[in-house]
N, C-alpha and C positions, 0 to 999 in steps of 0.2 A: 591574482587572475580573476576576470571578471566571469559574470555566468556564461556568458556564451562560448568564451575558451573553453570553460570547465566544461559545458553539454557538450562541444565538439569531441572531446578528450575522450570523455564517457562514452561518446558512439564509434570514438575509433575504439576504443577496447571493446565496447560489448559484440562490434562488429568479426573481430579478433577471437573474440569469446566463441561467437556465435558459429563460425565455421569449422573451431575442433571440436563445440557441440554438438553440431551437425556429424561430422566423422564420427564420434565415439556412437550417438545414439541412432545413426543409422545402423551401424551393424545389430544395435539391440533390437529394432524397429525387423528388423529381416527375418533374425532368429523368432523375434513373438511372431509374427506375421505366417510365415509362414510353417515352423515347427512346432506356432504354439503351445510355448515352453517359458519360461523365466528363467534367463542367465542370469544368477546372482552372481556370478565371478565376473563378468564382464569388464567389472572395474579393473579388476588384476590382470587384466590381457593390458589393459592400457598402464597400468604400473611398471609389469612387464615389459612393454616396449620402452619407455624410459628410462628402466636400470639397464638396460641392454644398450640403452643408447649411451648411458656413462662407461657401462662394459667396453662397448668398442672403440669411444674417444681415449678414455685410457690405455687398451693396448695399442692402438695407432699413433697415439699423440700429435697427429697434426689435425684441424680442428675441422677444414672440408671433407677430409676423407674418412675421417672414422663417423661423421655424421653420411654422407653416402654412403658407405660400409651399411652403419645401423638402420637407415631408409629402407634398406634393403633386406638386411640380415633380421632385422629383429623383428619386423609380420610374416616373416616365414618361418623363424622360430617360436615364434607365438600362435601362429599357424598351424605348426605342428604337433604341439602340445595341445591345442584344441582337437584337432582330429583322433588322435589317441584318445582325448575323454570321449569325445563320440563314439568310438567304437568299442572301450573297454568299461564307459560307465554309462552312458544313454542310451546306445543302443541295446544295453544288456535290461535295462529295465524299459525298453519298447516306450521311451520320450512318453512315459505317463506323468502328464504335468505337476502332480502333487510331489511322485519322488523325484522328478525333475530338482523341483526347488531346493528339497531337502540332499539332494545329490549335488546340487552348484554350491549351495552354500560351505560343504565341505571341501570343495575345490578349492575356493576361498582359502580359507584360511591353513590348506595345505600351500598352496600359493603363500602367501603371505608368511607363512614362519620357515617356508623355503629361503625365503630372500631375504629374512632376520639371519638365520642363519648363516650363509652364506656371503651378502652385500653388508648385512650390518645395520643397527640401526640409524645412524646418523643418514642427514639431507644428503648430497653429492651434488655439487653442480657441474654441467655443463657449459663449455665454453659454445658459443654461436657459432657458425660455417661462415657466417658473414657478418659482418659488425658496418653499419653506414648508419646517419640519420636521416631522417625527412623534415625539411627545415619548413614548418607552419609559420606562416606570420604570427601567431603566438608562443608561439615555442617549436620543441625538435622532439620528433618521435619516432621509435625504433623502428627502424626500418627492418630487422629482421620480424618481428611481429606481421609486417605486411606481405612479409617474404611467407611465413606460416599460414596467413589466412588465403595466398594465390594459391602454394600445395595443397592445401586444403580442396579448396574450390576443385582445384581439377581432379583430387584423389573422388570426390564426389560427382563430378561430371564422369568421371572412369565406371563407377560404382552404376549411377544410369544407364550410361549403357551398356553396361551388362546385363542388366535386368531388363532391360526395355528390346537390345537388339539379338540379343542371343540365344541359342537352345537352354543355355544353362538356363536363362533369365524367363524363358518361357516354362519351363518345368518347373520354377521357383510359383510364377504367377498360378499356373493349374495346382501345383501342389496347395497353393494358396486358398482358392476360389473353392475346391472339391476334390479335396485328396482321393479319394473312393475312386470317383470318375477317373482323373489322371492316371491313376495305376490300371485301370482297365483298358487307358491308353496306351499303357507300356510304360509311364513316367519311371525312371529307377527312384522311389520314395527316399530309401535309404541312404544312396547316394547325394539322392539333391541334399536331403538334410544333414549328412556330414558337411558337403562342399558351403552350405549356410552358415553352419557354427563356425568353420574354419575362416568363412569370408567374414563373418563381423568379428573373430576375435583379430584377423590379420587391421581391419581399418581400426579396429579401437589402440592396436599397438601402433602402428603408425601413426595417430594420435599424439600417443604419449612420446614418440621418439621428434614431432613435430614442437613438442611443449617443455620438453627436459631445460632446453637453454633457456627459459624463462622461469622455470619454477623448479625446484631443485628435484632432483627424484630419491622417494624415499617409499620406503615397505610400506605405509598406509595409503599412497597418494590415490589410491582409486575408488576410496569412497565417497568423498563430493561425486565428482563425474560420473558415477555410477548415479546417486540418488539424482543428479540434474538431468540424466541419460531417460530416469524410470518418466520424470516429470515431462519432457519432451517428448516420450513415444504414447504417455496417456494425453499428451493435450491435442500433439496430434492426428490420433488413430491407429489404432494395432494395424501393423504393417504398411502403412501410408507412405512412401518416399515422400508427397509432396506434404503430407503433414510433418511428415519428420522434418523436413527444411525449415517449414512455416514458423514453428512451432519453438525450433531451436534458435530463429532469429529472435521470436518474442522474448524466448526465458535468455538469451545472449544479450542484445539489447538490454532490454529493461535489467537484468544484473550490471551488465558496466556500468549504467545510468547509474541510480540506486548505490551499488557500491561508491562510487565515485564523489556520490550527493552525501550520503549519509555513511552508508559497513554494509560488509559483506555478510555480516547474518541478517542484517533487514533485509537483503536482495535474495535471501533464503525463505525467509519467512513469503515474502514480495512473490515467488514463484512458486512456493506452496499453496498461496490461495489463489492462484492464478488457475491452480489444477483446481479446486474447491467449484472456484466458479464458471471454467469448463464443463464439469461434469454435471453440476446443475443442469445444464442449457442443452447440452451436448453429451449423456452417456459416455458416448461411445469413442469421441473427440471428434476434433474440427472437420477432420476428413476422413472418419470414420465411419465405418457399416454400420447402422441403427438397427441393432436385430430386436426380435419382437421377446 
């Protein structure tokens, strides 16, 4: 295959890439933004929507309906597991961001040796809901891949307007801009900020239940997308929706490139200095608040 096949190839993936980047590190981009916290589990809401998605193709065994099933079932139970830590472990130390972190990260790995336990350690794969190809004049590409990156896009068009047309999404923005002030409005603080954690761990599980039929699901799968999640909400601005887009196209792109040309740890390395050299220029990131 000559180069231009291979760059096409590279940008349908990264583009593929780029859109459950976008999913997973929008809900991160929400939670800093607005609660001003660091979810280090974040990965494992999207792990969790994954094994959940093997959970239900397994007990259903036909291969549309236990992924509907899991579309469904499994960010409302990763949903519900987030709001419980909200209210039994965040809200109990009043979201002060230091024990914030040190309180996610044991989430973590309560997470993670839940589902050693339980799922086991080996991969599991998932059969697709739909199996077609898309026939390129150079070759043929999964057309479920495309099928992922359209749910994507809308789960993210969903996620806008939420935030843009809604009371929930105006209480998110004021809670954002000057929590003080908002609660003087009446904003319920507490509540936005459960309904926040719960809403980025629901799209980072829908993520993972988006990604299972490509990559297999297994108890560690959440820490790549977790460190590529932290790099895409520094490149492009604590709580930015439009930086979070921007930002996950560049580190989505340029990784399928990169991977494609060369490996997947150069397109690591490739988007760690990419954070290096945002921060130079830009503190704050692309579309972030420049504070003094």
């Amino acid at each position: 295959m000559s180069f231009g096949p291979h760059l096409f190839l590279a940008l349908l993936e990264g583009t593929v890439s780029a859109f459950v980047l976008a999913l997973i590190a929008l809900g991160l981009s929400l939670v800093f933004g607005v609660m001003r916290i660091v979810n280090v589990a974040h990965g494992e809401f999207y792990m969790l929507g994954a094994v959940l998605a093997w959970v239900c193709a397994d007990a259903v065994g036909t291969p549309v309906a236990g992924f509907m099933i899991a579309l469904v079932a499994a960010p409302l139970a990763v949903g519900a597991l987030a709001l419980a830590a909200d209210r039994w472990v965040l809200r109990r130390i009043d979201y002060h961001p230091e024990s914030t972190i040190v309180a996610t990260i044991g989430l973590l790995y309560m997470i993670q040796q839940a589902v050693l336990m339980l799922y086991g350690p080996d991969a599991r794969p998932v059969t697709p809901p739909v199996y077609f190809v898309v026939q390129f004049p150079w070759f043929g590409y999964s057309g479920y891949k495309l099928v992922v990156a359209g749910v994507s896009a809308l789960l993210l068009v969903a996620t806008w307007l939420l935030v843009t047309r809604t009371r929930l999404g105006l209480y998110m923005r004021a809670a954002q801009q000057d929590l003080e002030m908002a609660q003087a409005f009446g904003v319920p603080a507490r509540r936005v900020y459960a309904l926040v954690f719960t809403l980025g761990a629901m799209l980072a599980a829908a993520a993972g239940v988006l990604i299972v039929p490509i990559e297999q699901a297994h108890y560690l799968m959440g820490l790549d997308p977790l460190l590529l999640s932290f790099i895409v909400v520094i490149i492009g601005g604590l709580g930015s929706l439009r930086g979070t887009l921007v930002a996950a196209f560049a580190v989505g792109l340029s990784d399928g490139i990169v991977s494609v040309f060369f490996s997947p740890t150069l397109a690591k390395i490739v988007a760690t200095l990419l954070v290096a050299a945002v921060l130079v220029v830009r503190p704050g990131g692309l579309f972030g608040e420049e504070r003094a």
